[in-house]
Phi, psi and omega in degrees: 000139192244135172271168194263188202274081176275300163014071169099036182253116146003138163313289214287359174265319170324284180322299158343305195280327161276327192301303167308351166277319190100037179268163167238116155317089196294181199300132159224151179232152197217155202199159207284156166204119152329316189247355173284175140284152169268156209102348182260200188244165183241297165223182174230163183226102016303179192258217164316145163057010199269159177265118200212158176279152172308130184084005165279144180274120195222086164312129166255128156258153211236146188273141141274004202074171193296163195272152182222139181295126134336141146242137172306096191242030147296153187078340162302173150303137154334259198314309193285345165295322206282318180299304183285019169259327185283297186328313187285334177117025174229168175245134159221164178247128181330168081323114165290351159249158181246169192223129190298153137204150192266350165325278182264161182280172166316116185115301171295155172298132167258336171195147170246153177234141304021124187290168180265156190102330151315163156199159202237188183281151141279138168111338189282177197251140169245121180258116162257113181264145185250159160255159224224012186046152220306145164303111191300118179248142176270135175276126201274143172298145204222340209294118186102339195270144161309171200281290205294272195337264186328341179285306184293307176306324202222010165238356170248031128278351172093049219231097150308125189243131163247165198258142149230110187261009183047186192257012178247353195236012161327299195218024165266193195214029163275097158320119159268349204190170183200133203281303174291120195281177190266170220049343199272160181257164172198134142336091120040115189089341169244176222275125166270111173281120150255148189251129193260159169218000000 
C-alpha cells in the first residue's frame, strides 16, 4: 500500500483519502506557503508514493497562508489600529487591562501582541493593551528644604528635577518654589523645576 497524493488537498480530504486507504492521519504542523492555499497539505511524512503497511500514521503539513507583516499600530488610536490590522487581514482583540504609560496618551494602543514586525496568518488575532495614560503621582512639597534634600524627595517620588538657580540663585542651597506644588498630582517621570535663591 502506498501513500497518496495529498499535495494541494483540503486538511479534511486529506484525512478521508487515508483513512480510505486504511491509513491513519499523524500529527499535522502548519507553516507559512506562498504557494499553497491555506488550509491546504504542502507535504505529507512518509511522503506521496512512498510504500508503508496498513494503519501508519502519515504526519501532514498544513499551509497557514502567505505570511503577513504585523504592523506597528502603538501609539494609535483604537479604531485607527483596528483598521489597519483588519486592512491587513488579521483580527483583534482588546485587552481587558490597561496600562499606565507615560508614553502614550490615554486610549492609545501601548503594547500589542503578537510584537510588530512579526509575522502572522490572515485571519490570526493581534491583543491590543490600551493605555490608561501616566501614572499620576502626588508632588511632595520641597519648598524650604536644601537643593540634595529636595532633589532625593522628588526623585524617590518618581520626579525628574531641574534647578532654576537664576542670577540670585548661584550659590544658594535653599528651595524658594517649585514648579509644580506640593499635593498637587503631576505624571509620574515628569520634570519638576525648583527654583532656588
Amino acid at each position: 500500500m502506498r501513500v497518496p497524493a495529498l499535495e494541494g488537498r483540503r486538511l479534511d480530504k486529506a484525512r478521508e483519502l487515508l483513512k480510505d486507504d486504511g491509513l491513519e492521519p499523524g500529527m499535522v504542523t502548519r507553516e507559512f506557503s506562498e504557494d499553497v492555499p491555506k488550509g491546504s497539505v504542502i507535504s505529507a511524512r512518509p511522503a506521496d508514493g512512498t510504500k508503508v503497511r496498513a494503519g501508519t500514521a502519515v504526519a501532514l503539513v498544513v499551509s497557514k497562508g502567505s505570511p503577513i507583516d504585523i504592523p506597528d499600530v502603538t501609539g494609535d488610536d483604537l479604531a485607527d489600529a483596528r483598521a489597519e490590522l483588519q486592512g491587513a487581514g488579521l483580527k483583534v482583540e482588546v485587552a481587558t487591562e490597561r496600562v499606565n504609560s507615560s508614553e502614550y496618551d490615554k486610549g492609545q494602543v501601548a503594547r500589542q501582541s503578537p510584537n510588530p514586525g512579526g509575522q502572522a496568518a490572515e485571519g490570526d488575532t493581534v491583543t491590543l493593551t490600551l493605555s490608561k495614560g501616566p501614572e499620576m503621582v502626588e508632588v511632595p512639597d520641597v519648598v524650604g528644604d536644601s537643593v540634595d534634600d529636595a532633589k532625593r524627595t522628588l526623585e524617590g517620588a518618581g520626579f525628574q528635577v531641574e534647578e532654576d538657580r537664576g542670577l540670585l540663585g548661584l550659590f544658594g542651597d535653599e528651595v524658594k518654589g517649585q514648579s509644580v506644588e506640593g499635593g498637587e498630582t503631576a505624571p509620574k517621570g515628569s520634570t519638576i523645576t525648583i527654583k532656588i535663591r
